[in-house]
FITI-180097 format. One record per atom (N, C-alpha, C): residue number from 1; residue in one letter; chain; atom name; x, y, z. Coordinates in Angstrom, 3 decimals, padded with zeros to 6 digits. Example, Ala and Ser with C-alpha at 12.3 -4.5 7.8 and 13.67 -1.06 7.14 Angstrom:
(1,A,A,N,(013.190,-005.690,007.800))
(1,A,A,CA,(012.300,-004.500,007.800))
(1,A,A,C,(013.200,-003.300,007.800))
(2,S,A,N,(012.850,-002.250,007.080))
(2,S,A,CA,(013.670,-001.060,007.140))
(2,S,A,C,(012.900,000.030,007.870))
***
This chain:
(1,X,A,N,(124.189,124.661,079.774))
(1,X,A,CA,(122.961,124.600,080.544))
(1,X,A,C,(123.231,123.829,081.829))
(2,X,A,N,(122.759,124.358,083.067))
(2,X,A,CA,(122.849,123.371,084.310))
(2,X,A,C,(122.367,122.810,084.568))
(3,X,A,N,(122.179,121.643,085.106))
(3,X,A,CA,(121.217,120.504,085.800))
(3,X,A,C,(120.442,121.253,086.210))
(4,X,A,N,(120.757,122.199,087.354))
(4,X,A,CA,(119.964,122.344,088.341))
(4,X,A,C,(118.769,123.293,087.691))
(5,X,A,N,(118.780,124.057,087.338))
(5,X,A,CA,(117.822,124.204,085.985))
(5,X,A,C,(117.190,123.997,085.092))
(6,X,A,N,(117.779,122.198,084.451))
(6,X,A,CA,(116.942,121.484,083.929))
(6,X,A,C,(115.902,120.874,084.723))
(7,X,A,N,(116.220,120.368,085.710))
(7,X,A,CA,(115.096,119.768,086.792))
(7,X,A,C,(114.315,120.862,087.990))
(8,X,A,N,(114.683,122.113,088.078))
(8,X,A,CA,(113.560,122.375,088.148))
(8,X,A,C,(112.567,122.973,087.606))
(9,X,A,N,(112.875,123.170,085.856))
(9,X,A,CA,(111.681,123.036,085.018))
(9,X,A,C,(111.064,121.729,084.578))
(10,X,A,N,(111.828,120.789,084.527))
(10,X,A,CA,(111.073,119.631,084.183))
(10,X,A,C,(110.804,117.932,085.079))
(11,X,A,N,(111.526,118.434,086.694))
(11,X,A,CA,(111.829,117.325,087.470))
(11,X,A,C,(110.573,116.806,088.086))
(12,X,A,N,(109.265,117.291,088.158))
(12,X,A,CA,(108.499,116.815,088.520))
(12,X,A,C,(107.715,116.381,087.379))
(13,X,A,N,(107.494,117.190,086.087))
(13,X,A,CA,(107.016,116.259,085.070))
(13,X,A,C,(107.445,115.054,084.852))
(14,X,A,N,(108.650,114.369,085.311))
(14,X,A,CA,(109.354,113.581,084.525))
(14,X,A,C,(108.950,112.828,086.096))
(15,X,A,N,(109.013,113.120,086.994))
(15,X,A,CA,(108.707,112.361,088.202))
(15,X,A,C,(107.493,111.811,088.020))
(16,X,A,N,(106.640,112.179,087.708))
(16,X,A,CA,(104.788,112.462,087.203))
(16,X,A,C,(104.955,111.038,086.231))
(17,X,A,N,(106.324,111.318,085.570))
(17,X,A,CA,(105.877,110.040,083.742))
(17,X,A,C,(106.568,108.669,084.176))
(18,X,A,N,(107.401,108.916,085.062))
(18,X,A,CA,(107.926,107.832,085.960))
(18,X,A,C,(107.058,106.832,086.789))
(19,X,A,N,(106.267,107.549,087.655))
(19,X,A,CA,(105.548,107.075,088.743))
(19,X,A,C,(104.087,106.207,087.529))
(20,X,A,N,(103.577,107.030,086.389))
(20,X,A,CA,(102.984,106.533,085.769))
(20,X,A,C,(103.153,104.604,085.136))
(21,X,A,N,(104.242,104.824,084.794))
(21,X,A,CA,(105.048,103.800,084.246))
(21,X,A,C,(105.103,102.339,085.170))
(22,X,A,N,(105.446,102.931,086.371))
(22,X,A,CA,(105.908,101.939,087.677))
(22,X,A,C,(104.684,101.784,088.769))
(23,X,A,N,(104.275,101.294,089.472))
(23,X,A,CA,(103.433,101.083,090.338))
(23,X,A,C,(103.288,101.467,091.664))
(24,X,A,N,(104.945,101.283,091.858))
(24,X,A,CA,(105.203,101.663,093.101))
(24,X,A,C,(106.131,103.155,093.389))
(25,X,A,N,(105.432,103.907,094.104))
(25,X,A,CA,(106.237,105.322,094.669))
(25,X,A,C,(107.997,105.055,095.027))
(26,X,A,N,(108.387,103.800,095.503))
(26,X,A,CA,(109.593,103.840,096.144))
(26,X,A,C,(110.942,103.657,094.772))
(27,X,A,N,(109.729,102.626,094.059))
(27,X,A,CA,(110.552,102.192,093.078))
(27,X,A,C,(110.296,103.690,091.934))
(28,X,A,N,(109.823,104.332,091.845))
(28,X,A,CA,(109.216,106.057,091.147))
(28,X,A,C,(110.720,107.037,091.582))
(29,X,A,N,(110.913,106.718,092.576))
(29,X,A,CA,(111.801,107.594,093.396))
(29,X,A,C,(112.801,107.333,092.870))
(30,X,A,N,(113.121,105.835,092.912))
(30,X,A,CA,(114.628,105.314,092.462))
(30,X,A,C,(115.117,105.641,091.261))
(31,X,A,N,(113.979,105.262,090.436))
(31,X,A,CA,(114.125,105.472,088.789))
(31,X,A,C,(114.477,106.612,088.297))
(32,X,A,N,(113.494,107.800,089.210))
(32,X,A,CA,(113.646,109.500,089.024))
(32,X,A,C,(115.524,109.733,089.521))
(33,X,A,N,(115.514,109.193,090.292))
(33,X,A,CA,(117.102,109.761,090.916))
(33,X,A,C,(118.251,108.776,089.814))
(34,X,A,N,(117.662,107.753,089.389))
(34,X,A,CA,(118.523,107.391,088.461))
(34,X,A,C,(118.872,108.306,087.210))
(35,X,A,N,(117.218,108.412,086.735))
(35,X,A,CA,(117.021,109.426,085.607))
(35,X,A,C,(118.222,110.787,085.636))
(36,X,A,N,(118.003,111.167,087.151))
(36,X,A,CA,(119.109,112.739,087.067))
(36,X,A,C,(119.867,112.555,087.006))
(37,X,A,N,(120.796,110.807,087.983))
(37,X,A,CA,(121.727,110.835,087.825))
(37,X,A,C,(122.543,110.740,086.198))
(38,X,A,N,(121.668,109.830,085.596))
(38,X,A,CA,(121.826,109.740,083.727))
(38,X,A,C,(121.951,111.149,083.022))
(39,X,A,N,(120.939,112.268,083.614))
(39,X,A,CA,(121.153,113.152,082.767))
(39,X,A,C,(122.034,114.134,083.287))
(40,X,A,N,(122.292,114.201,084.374))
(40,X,A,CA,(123.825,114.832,085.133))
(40,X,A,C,(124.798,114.590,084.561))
(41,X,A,N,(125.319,113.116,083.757))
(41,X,A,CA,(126.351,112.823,083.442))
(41,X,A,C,(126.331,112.965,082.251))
(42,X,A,N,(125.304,113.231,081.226))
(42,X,A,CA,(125.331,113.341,079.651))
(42,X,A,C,(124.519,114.391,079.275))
(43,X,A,N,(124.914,115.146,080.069))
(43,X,A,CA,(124.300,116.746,079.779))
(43,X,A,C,(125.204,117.514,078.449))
(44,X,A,N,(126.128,117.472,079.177))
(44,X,A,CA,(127.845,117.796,077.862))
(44,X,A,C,(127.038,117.135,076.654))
(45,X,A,N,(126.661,116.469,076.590))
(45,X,A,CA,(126.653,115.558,075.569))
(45,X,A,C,(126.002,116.355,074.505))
(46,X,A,N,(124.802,116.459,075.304))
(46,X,A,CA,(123.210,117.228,074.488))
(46,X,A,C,(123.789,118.444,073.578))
(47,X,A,N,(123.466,118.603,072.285))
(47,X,A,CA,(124.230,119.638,071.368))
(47,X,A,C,(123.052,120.641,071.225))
(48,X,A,N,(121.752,120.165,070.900))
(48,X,A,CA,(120.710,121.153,070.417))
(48,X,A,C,(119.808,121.568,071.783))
(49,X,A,N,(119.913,122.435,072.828))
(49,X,A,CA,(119.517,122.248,074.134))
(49,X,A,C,(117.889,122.890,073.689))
(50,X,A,N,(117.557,123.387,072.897))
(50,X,A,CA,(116.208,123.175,072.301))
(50,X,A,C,(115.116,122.210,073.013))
(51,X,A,N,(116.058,120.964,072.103))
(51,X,A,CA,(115.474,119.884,072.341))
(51,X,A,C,(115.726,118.892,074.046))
(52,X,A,N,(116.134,120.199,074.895))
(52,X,A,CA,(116.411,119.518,075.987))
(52,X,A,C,(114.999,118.197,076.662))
(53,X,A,N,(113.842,118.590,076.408))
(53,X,A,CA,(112.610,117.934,077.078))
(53,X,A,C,(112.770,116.745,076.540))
(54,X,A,N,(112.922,116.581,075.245))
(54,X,A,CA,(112.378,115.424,074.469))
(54,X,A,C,(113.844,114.404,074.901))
(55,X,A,N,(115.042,114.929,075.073))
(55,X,A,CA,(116.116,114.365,075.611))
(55,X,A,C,(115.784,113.681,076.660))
(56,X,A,N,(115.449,114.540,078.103))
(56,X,A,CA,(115.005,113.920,079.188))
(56,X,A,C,(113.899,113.096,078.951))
(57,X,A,N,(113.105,113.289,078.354))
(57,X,A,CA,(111.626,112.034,078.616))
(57,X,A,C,(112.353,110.460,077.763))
(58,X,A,N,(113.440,110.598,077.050))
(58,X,A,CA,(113.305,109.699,076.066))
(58,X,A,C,(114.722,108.746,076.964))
(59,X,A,N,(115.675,109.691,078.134))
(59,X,A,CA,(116.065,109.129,079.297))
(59,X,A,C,(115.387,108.317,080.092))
(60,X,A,N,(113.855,109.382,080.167))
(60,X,A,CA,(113.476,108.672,081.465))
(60,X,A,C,(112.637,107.424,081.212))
(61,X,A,N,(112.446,106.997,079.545))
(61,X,A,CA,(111.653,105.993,079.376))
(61,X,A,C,(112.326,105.127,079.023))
(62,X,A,N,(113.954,104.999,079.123))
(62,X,A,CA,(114.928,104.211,079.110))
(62,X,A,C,(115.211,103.246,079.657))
(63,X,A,N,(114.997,104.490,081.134))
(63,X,A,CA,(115.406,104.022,082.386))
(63,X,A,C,(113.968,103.152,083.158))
(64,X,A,N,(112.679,103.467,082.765))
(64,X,A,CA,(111.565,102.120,083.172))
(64,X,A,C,(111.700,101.582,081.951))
(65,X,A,N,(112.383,100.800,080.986))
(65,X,A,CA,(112.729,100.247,080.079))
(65,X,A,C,(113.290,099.423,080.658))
(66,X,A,N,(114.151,099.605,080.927))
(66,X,A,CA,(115.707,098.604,081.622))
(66,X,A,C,(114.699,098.583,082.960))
(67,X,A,N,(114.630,098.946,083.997))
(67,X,A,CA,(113.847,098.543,085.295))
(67,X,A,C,(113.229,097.082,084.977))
(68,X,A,N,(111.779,097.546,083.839))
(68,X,A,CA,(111.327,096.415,083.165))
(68,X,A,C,(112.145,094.998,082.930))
(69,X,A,N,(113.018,095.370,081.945))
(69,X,A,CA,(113.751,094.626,081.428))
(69,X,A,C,(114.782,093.588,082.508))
(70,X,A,N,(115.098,093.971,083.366))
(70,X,A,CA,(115.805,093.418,084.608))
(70,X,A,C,(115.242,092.799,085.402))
(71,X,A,N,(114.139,093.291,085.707))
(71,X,A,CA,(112.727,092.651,086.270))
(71,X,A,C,(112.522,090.935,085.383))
(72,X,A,N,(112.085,091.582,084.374))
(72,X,A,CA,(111.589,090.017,083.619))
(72,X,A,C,(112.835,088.961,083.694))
(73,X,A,N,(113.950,089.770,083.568))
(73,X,A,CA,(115.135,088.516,083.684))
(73,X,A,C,(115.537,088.153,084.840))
(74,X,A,N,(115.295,088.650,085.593))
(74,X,A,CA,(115.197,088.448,087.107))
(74,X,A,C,(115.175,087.204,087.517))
(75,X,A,N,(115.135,085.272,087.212))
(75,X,A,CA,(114.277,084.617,088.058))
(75,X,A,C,(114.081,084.761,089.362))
(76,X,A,N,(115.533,085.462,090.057))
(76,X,A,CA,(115.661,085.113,091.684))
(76,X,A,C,(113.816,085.603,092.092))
(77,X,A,N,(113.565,086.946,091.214))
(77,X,A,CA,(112.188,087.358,091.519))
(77,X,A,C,(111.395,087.476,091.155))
(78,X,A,N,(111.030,086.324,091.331))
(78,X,A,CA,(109.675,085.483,091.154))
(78,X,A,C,(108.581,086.157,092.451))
(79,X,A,N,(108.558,086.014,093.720))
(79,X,A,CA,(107.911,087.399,093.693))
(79,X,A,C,(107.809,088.305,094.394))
(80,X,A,N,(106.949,089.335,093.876))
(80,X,A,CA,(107.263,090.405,093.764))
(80,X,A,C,(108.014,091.398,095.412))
(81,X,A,N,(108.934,092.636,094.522))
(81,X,A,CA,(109.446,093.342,096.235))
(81,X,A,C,(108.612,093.184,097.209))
(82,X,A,N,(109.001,093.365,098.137))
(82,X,A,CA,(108.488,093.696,099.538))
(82,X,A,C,(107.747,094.921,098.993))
(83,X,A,N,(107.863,095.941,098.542))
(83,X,A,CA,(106.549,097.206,098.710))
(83,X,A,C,(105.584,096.175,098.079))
(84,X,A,N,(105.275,095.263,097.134))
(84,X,A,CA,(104.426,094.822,096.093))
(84,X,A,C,(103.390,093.952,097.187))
(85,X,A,N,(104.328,093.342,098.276))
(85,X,A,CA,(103.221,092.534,099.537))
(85,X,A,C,(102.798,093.497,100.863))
(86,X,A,N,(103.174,094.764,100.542))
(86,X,A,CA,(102.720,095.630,101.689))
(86,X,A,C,(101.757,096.773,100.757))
(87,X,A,N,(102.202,097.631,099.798))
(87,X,A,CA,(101.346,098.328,098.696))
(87,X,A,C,(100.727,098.410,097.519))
(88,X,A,N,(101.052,096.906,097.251))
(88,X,A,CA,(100.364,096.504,095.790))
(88,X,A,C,(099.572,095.628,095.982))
(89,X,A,N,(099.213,094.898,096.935))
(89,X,A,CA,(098.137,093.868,097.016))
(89,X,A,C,(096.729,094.494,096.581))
(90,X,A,N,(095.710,094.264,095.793))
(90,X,A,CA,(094.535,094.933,095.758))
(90,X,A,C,(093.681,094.925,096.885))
(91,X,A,N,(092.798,096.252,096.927))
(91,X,A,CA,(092.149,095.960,098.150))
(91,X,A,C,(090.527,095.485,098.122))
(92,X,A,N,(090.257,094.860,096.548))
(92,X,A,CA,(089.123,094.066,097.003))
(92,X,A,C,(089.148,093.244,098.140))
(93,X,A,N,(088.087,092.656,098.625))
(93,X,A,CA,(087.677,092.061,099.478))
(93,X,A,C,(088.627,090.661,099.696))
(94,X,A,N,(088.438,090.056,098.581))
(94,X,A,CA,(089.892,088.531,098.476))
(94,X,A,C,(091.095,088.756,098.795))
(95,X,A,N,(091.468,090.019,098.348))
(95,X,A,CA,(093.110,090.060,098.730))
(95,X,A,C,(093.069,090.989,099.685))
(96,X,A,N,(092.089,091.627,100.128))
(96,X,A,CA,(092.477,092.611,101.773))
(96,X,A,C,(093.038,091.738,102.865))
(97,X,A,N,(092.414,090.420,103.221))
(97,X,A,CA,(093.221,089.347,104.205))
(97,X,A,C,(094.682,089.239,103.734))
(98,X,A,N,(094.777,088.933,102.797))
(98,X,A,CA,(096.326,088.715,101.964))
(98,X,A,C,(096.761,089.922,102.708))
(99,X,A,N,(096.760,090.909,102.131))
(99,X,A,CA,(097.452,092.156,102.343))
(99,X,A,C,(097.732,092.727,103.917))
(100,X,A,N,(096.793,091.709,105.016))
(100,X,A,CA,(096.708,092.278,106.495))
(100,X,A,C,(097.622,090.826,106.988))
(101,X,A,N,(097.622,089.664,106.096))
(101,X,A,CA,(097.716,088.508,106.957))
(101,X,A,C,(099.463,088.704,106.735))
(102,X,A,N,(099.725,089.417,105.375))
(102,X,A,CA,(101.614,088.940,105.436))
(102,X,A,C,(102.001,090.604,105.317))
(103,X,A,N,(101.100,091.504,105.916))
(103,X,A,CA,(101.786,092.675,106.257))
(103,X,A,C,(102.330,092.066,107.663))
(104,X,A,N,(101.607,091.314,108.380))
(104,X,A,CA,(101.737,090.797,109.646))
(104,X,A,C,(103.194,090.027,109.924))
(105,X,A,N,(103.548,089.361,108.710))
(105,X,A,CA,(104.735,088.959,109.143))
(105,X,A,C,(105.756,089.400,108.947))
(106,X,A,N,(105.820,090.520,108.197))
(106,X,A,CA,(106.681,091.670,107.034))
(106,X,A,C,(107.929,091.516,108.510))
(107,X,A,N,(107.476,091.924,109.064))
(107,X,A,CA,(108.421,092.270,110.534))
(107,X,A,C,(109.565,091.312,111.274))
(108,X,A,N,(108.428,090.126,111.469))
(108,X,A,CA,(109.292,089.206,111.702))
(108,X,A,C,(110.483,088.770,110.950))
(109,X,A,N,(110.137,088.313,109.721))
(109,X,A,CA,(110.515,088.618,108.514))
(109,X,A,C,(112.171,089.148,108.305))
(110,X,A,N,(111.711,090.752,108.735))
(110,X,A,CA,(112.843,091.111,108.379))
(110,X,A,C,(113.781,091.193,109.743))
(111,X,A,N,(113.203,090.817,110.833))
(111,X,A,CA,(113.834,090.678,112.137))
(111,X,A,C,(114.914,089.778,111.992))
(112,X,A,N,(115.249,089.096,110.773))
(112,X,A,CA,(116.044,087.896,110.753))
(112,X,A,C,(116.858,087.813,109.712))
(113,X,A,N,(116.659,089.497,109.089))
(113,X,A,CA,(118.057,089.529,108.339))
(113,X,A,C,(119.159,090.079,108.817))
(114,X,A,N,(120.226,089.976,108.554))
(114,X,A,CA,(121.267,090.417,109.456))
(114,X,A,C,(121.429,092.106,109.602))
(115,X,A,N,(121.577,092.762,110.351))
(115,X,A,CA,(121.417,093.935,110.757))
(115,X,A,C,(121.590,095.146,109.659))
(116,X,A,N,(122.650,095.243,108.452))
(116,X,A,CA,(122.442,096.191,107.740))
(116,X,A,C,(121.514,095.900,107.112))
(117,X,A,N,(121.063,095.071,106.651))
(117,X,A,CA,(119.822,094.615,105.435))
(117,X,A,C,(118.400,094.943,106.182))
(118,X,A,N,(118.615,094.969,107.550))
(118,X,A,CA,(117.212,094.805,108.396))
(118,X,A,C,(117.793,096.084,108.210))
(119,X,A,N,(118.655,097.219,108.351))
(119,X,A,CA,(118.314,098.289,108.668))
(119,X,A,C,(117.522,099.066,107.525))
(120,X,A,N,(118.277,099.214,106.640))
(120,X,A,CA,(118.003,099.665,105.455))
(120,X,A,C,(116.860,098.919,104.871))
(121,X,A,N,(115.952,098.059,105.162))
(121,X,A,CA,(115.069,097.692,104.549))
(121,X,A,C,(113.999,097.998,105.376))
(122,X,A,N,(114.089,098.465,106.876))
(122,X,A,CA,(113.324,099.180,106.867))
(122,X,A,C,(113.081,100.696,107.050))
(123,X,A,N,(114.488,101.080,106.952))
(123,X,A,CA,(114.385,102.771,106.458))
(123,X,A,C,(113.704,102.903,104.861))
(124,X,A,N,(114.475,102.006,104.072))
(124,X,A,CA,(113.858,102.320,102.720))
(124,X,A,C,(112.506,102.058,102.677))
(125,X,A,N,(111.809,100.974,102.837))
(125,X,A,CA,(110.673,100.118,102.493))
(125,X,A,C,(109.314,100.467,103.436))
(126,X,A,N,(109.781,100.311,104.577))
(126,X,A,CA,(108.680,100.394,105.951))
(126,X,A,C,(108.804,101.950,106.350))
(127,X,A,N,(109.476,102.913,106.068))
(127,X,A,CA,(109.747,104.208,106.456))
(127,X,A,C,(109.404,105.534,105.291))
(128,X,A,N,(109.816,104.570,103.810))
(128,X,A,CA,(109.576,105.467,103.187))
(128,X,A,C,(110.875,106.429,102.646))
(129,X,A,N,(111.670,106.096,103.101))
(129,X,A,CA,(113.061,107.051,103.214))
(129,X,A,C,(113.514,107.139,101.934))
(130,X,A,N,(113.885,107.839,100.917))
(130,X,A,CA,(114.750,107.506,099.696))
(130,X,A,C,(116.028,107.032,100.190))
(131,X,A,N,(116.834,105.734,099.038))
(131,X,A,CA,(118.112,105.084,098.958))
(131,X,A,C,(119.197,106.379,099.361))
(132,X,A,N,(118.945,106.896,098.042))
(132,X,A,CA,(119.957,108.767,098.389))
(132,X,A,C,(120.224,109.352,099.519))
(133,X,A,N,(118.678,109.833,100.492))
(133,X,A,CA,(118.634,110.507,101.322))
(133,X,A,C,(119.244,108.961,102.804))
(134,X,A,N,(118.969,107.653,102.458))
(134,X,A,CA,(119.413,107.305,103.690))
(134,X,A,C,(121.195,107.160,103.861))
(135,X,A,N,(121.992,106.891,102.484))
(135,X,A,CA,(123.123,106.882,101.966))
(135,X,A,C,(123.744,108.414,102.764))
(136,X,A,N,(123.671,109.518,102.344))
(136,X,A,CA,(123.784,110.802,102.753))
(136,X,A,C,(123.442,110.544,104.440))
(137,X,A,N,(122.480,110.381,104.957))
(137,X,A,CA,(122.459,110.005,106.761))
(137,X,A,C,(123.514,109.071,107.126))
(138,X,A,N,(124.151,107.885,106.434))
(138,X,A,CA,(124.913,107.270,107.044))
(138,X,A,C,(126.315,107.333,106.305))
(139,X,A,N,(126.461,108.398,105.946))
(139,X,A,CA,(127.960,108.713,105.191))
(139,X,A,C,(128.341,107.326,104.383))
(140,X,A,N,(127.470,106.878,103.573))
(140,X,A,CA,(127.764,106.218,102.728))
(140,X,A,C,(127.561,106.248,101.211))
(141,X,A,N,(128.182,105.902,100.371))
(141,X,A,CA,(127.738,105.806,098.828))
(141,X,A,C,(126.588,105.638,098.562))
(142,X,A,N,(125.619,105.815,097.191))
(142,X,A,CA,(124.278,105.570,097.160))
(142,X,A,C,(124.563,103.895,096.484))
(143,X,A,N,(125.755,103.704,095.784))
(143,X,A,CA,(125.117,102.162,095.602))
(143,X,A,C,(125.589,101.294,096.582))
(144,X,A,N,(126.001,101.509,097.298))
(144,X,A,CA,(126.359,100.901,098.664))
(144,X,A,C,(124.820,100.877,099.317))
(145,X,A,N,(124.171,101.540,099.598))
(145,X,A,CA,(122.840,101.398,100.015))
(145,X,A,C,(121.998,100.681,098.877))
(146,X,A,N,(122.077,100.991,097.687))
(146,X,A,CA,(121.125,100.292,096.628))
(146,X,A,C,(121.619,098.929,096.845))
(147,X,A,N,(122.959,098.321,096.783))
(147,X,A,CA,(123.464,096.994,096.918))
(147,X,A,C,(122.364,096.008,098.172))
(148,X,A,N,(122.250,096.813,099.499))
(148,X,A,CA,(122.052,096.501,100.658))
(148,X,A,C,(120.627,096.230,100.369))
(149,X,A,N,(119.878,097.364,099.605))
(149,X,A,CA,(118.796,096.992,099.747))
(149,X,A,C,(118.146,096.206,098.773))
(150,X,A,N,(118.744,096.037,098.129))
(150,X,A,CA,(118.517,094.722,096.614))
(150,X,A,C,(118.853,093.709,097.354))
(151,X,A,N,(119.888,093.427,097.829))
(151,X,A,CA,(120.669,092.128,098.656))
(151,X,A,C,(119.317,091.694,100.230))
(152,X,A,N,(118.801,093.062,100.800))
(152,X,A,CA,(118.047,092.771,101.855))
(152,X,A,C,(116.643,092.151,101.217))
(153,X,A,N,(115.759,093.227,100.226))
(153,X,A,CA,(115.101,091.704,099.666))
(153,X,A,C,(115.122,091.012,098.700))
(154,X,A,N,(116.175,090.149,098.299))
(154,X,A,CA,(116.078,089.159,097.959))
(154,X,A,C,(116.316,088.175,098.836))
(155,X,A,N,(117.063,088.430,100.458))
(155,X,A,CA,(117.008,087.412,101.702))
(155,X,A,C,(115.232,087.215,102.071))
(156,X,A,N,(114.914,088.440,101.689))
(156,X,A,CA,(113.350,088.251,102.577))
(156,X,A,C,(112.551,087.941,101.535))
(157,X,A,N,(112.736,087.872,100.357))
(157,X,A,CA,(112.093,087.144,099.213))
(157,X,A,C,(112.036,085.730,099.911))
(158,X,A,N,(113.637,085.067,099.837))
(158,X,A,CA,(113.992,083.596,100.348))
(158,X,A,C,(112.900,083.102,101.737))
(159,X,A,N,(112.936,084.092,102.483))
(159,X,A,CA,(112.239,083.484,103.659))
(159,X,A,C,(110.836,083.582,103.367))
(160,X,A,N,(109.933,084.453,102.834))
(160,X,A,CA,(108.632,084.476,102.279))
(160,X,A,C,(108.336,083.230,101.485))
(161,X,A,N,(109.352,082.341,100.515))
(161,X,A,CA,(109.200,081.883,099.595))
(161,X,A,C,(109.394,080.078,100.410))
(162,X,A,N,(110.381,080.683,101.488))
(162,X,A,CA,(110.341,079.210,102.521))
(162,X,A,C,(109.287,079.200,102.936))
(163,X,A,N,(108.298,079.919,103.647))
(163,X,A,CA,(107.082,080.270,104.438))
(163,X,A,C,(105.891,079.459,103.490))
(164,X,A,N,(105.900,080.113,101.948))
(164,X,A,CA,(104.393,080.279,101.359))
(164,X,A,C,(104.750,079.744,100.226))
(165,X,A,N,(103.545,079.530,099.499))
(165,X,A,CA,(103.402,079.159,098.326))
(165,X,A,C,(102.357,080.673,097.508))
(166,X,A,N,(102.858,081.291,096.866))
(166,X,A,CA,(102.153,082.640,096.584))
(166,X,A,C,(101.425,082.438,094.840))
(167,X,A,N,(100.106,082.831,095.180))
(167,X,A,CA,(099.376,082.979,094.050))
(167,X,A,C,(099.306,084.347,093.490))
(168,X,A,N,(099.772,084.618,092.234))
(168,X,A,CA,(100.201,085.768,091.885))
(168,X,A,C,(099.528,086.555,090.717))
(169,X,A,N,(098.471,087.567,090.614))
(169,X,A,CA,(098.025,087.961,089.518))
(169,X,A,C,(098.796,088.235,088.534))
(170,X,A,N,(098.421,088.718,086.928))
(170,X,A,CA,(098.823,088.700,085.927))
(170,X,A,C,(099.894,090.364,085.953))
(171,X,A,N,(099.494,090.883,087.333))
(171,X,A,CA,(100.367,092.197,087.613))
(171,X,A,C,(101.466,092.345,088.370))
(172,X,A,N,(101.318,090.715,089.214))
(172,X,A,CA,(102.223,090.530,089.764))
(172,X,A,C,(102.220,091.293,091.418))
(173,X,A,N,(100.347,091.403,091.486))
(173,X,A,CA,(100.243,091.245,092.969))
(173,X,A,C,(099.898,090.116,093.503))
(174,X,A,N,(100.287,089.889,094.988))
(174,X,A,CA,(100.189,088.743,095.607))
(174,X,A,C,(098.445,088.666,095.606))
(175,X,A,N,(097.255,087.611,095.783))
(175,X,A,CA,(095.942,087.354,095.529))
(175,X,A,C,(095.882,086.137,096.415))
(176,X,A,N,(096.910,085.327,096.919))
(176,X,A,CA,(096.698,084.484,097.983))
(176,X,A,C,(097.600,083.679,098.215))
(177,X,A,N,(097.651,083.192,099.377))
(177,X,A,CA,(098.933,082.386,099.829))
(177,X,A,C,(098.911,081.110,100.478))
(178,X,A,N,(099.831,080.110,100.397))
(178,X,A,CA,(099.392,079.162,101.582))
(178,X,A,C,(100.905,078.533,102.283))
(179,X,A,N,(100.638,078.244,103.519))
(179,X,A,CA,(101.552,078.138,104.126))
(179,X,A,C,(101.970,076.494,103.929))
(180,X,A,N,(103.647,076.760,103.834))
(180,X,A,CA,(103.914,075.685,102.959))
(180,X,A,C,(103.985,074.237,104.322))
(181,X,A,N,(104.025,074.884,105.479))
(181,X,A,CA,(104.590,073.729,106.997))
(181,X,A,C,(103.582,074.849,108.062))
(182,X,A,N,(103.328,074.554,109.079))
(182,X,A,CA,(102.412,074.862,110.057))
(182,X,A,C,(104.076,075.462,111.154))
(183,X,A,N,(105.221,074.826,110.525))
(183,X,A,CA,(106.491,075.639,111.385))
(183,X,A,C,(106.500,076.750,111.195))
(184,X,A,N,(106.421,077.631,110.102))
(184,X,A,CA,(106.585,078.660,109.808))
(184,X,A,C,(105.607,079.592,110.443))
(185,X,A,N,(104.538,079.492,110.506))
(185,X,A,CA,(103.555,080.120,110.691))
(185,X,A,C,(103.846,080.988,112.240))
(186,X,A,N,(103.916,082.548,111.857))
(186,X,A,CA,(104.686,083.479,112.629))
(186,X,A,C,(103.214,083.603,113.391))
(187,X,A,N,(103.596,084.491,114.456))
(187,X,A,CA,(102.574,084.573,116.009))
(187,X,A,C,(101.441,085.700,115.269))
(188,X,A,N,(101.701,086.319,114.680))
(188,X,A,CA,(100.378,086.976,114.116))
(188,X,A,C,(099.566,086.826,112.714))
(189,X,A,N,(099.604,085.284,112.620))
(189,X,A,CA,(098.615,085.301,111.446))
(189,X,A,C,(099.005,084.600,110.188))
(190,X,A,N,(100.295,084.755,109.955))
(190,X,A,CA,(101.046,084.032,108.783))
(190,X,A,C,(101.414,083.269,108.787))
***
């Protein structure tokens, strides 16, 4: 049986049970391209191709398994990605300032990581770009880009975390912040 046949009978369902799972679209994307890459490589494997569906879903709930799981052991991140302070903030009324006051500094921010990390963090993050598709534009490996952009925020974690003191719901969106020195405090708001 070929990949390319397995996913396009079942690559958007499984994209669909992914995105469910995870919160964020960018991190949906990653997981899904992980997912193919997992089942690209242990396709041989599969004996009863019957049961090809129940194979893939039980991949793809592996793979936000471990996401999870890496996450919680995580301390460096404590909190949450950069999409989580630009697309996960709620937009009641309390956290809409949150969400306008340190989208505001997102920029500066990353103006001050050193140039591949600023690049790729904001092709991936601020652009929208998949890891894959920006890897493939710059003739590079995909974990060569995943490295860059794990490595880019956890620098801009560091500087957010120099900046603020972050109050964090039980989901692990940002709900309010305070600035830890009146130095920090960037020209638009943060």
């Amino acid at each position: 049986m070929e990949i390319e046949e397995v996913w396009k009978q079942f690559g958007h369902r499984l994209r669909q049970f992914v995105e469910v799972r995870v919160s964020n679209s960018h991190i949906a994307e990653e997981l899904t391209q992980e997912l193919l890459i997992k089942s690209y490589q242990n396709i041989s494997s599969l004996q009863a191709h019957e049961r090809i569906e129940a194979w893939l879903f039980r991949i793809a709930q592996n793979v936000v398994n471990d996401y999870y799981r890496k996450k919680a052991t995580n301390k460096e991140d404590l909190l949450p990605e950069i999409e989580s302070i630009v697309d996960s903030v709620e937009e009641d009324p309390p956290a809409g300032h949150v969400r306008e006051e340190l989208s505001n500094c997102i920029r500066p921010f990353i103006d001050q990581l050193p140039p591949k990390y600023r690049n790729t963090i904001i092709s991936v993050d601020l652009e929208g770009n998949s890891q894959k598709a920006l890897a493939d534009k710059l003739g590079v490996s995909h974990s060569t880009i995943k490295s860059q952009t794990q490595r880019g925020r956890t620098q801009l974690n560091k500087l957010f975390k120099q900046c603020c003191d972050f109050e964090i719901d039980v989901r692990g969106n940002v709900i309010d912040y305070k600035l830890k020195s009146e130095r920090y405090k960037c020209d638009k708001g943060c």
